[in-house]
C-alpha positions, 0 to 999 in steps of 0.5 A: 343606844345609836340605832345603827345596826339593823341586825339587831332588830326585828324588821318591823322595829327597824322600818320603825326606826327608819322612818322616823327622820323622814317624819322629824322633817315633816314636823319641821323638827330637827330632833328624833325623839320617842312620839316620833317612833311611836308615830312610825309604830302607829303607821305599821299594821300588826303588832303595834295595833295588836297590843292597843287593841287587846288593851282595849285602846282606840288605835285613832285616838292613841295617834291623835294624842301622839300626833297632837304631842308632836305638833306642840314641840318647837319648829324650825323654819327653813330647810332642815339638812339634818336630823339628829337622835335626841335624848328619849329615844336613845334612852327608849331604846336603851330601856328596849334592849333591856327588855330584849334581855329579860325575855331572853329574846334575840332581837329588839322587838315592838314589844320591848319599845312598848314595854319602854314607853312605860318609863318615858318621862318624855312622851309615852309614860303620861300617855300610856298612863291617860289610856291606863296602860301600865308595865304590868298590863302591857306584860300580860297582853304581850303573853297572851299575844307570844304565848311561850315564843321566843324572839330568835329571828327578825319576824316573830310576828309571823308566829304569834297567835298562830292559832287564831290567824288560822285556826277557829276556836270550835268551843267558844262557837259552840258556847256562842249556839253558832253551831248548826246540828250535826245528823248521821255522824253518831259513830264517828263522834262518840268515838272520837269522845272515846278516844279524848277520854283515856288517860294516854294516847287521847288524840283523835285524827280525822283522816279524809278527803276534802268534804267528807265531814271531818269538820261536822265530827270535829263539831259535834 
């Protein structure tokens, strides 16, 4: 696939894609291949640090290995005009948009390109397979990131994990003992108990202006 149509990415695939001749040219290599774009990946904040971190992935370590790939290909000397699309990433990006199909997603996403990595005899398949990355652990991490999202515009990430980006799990703090006690707020938490317990309509609101303690109810 010629990557000539942004419309057909997420933003941050396509400042990937961009990225990538000014980084050939730093290598002093004339072709874009697949290490080039997981370089430009590993430059971005978001997605691509997400999934080696759930992975349990050293985000240095992963661009030290990509790093040290590319520095071993061969160099031109002189001054390089033009860069050209090699072979593994057109078929990367092939692989992608595949991907892109399966998950029934309306864009290109950072997602499918790792997911692709997986099958590129290139470049990413041995180094996804040195850090025991496989499709199938990919797919799981990539759930638990987009949950049930679909990919319908061209910032999905904005969407992922909401809950954690905003939100505070209040059952794993208590499990943790990071909870202080709660006093005088007998009432208003059994009730709120009481209403979590029926069958239908079991959604307590916690109406309140700021500081009223709707968050120590929620606690206790």
């Amino acid at each position: 696939m010629q990557p000539t149509d942004p419309n057909k990415f997420t933003e941050k695939t396509w400042e990937a894609l961009a990225r990538t001749p000014d980084l050939v040219k730093q290598s002093q290599q004339q072709q874009i291949e697949s290490e080039h774009l997981m370089k430009a990946l590993l430059e971005q904040e978001g997605l691509t640090k997400n999934i080696l971190s759930k992975a349990g992935i050293s985000v240095a370590q992963f661009r030290e290995r990509t790093d040290g790939f590319i520095n071993r290909q061969p160099k031109i000397t002189g001054t390089i005009a033009n860069v050209y699309l090699g072979r593994s990433l057109d078929t990367l990006l092939d692989r992608a948009e595949a991907y892109r199909q399966e998950y029934k997603d309306e864009f290109i996403s950072v997602e499918h390109l790792f997911l692709a990595y997986t099958k590129d005899d290139r470049f990413g398949k041995a180094l996804f397979q040195e850090f025991h990355l496989d499709e199938t652990k990919l797919k799981s991490i990539i759930t638990q990131i987009r949950g049930n999202n679909k990919v319908t515009d061209q910032t999905p990430e904005n969407k992922y994990e909401a809950l954690e980006k905003y939100g505070r799990d209040l059952t794993e703090a208590a499990r943790q003992g990071k909870l202080d006690p709660v006093i005088g707020r007998d009432d208003e938490i059994r009730r709120t108990i009481q209403i979590l317990s029926r069958r239908t309509k079991n959604n307590p609101v916690l109406i309140g202006e700021p500081g009223v303690g709707k968050t120590a109810i929620a606690e206790g």
